[in-house]
N, C-alpha and C positions, 0 to 999 in steps of 0.2 A: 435515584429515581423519585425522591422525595412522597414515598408512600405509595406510587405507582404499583402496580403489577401488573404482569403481561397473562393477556386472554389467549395465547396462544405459542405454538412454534414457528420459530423462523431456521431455517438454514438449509444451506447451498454447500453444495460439494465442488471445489476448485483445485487449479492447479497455481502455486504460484511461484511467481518468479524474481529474483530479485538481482540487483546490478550493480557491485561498488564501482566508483569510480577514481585516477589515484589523485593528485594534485592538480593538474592543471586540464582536471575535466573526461579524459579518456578512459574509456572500458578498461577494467584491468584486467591482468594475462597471470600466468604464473611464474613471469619475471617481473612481475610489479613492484620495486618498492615500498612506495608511498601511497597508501590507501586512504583515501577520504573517508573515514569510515563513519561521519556523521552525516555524510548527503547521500545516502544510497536510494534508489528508483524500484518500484514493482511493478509487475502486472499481473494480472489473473487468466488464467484461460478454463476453458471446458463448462463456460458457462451460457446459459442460452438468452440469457437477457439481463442487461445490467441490475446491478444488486442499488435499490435505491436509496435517496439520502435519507440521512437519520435528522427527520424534521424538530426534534428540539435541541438542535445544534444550530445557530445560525452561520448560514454560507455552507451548510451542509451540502454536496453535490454526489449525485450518482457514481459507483467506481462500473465503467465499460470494460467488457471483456476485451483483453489484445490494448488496453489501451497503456501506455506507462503513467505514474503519478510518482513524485517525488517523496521521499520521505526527510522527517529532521528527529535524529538519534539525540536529546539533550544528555549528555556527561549529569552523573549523578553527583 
């Protein structure tokens, strides 16, 4: 935060949800094989207005309730 400090609280109480998917893109089951387990998807619910971007990120964008957004797991 480079010397920053926050004048206040932020936080939101959510549900979240998350999706692996296996190799060639479809929802997995509990006969799945093959797990993608570096592309998986979220969403948030039980929130009443999107949670906004984090303006000193650029391309930062709002995450919407109910909406899915991708995530990328990088191997340590």
């Amino acid at each position: 935060m480079s010397g920053r400090k926050l004048s206040g609280q932020i936080s939101w109480k959510a549900d979240l949800a998350l999706e692996s998917f296996d190799q060639p893109g479809s929802s997995v089951s509990p006969s799945t094989h093959g797990v993608a387990w570096t592309s998986p998807r979220f969403q948030l619910h039980g929130l009443s207005a999107p949670i906004p971007a984090f303006a000193p990120r650029p391309g930062s964008q709002p995450y919407r309730p109910g909406q899915w957004y991708p995530m990328e797991i990088r191997p340590m």
